[in-house]
N, C-alpha and C positions, 0 to 999 in steps of 0.2 A: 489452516495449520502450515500449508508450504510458505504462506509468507512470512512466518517468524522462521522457519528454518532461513530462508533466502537472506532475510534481514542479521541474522545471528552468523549462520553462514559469511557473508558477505563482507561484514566485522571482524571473524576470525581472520577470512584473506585478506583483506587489506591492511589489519595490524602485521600480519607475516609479512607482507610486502615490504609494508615500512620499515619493519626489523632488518629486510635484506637489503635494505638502504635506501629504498626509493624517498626520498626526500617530501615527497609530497605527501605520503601516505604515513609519516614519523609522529601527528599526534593523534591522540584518540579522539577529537573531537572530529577532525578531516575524514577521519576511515566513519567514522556513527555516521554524518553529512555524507559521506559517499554509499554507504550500507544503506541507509535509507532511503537516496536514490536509485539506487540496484533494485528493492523490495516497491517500489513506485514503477520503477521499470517495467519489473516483472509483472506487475500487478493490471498494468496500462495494455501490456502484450496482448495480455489473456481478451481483453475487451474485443479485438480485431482477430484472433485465434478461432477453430473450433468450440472453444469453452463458450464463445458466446453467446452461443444458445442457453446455458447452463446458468450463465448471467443473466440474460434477459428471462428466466424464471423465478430469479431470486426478486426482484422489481414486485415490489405485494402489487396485489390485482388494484389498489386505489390511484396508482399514478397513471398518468397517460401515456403512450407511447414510450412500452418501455426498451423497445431496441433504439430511438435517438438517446434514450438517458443513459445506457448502457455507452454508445457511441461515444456521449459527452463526458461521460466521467471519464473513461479511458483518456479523452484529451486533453482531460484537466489531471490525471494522475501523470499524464505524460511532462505535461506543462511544466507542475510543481515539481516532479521528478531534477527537469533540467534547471528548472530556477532554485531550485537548493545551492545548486553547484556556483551559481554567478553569485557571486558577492553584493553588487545591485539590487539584485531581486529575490537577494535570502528571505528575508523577514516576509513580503509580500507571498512568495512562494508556500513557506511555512504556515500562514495562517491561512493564504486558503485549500492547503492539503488539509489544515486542521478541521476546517469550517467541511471541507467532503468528505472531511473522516466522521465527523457528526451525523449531517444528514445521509451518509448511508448508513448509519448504524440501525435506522428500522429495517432496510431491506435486509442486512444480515440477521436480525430479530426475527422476520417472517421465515427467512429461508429455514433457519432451523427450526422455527415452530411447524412449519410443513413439512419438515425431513425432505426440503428441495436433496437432489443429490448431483453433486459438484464431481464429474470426473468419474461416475459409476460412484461415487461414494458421497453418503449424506451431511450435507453442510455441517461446519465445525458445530459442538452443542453451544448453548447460552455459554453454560459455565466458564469454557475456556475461552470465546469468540469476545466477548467483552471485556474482562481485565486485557484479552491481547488487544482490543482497540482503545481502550486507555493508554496499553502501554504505545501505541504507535503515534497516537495524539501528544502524550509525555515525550516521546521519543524527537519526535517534528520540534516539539516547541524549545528543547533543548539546545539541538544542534542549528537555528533558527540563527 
């Protein structure tokens, strides 16, 4: 759930920004595109952070080595984070955040079917964790 606040979050400030004039941040496509760099950012953090213990729980028990896959995503969210931003490597960026947003959509499946717990508290339910990873897949392929 912090990452749709982060992602919403992010959107409200850089549309404020643009409003105060910063030129670069004046359409809403640029502030979504940067918003959802921010929400890849933050997202990328956590892999190298304390949480990643809490990460590497969420990994179902069927994949191998889940503290490298834990590792690699982080440097693929970091990746696409910053290839959003270059105009070169938008589209490339974009589809393979979309393509990590897919394949971990089981690990976010298992974490809340085990009531893994994220931070003292138990990973987001089915109900909301899936439309929100639609909407981040939606979100990526738009501002792509």
């Amino acid at each position: 759930m912090s990452t749709l606040i982060v992602l919403v979050g992010s959107l409200v400030a850089y549309r404020c920004i643009g409003a105060a004039g910063v030129d670069y941040f004046t359409t809403g496509m640029v502030s979504a595109r940067a918003a959802l760099a921010t929400m890849f950012l933050f997202t990328a953090a956590s892999h190298f952070a304390p949480m990643r213990k809490d990460l590497i729980a969420m990994v179902p028990s069927w994949l191998p080595r889940p503290g490298l896959l834990v590792f690699l995503t982080g440097i693929a969210e970091l990746a696409g984070a910053v290839g959003l931003l270059v105009p070169s490597l938008r589209l490339w960026a974009a589809c393979g955040l979309i393509l990590l947003l897919v394949l971990m959509l089981p690990a976010n499946i298992s974490a809340a079917r085990r009531a893994v717990l994220l931070r003292g508290r138990r990973a987001t339910p089915l109900w909301i964790r899936v439309p929100m990873q639609v909407l981040f897949i939606a979100w990526t392929w738009v501002v792509r």
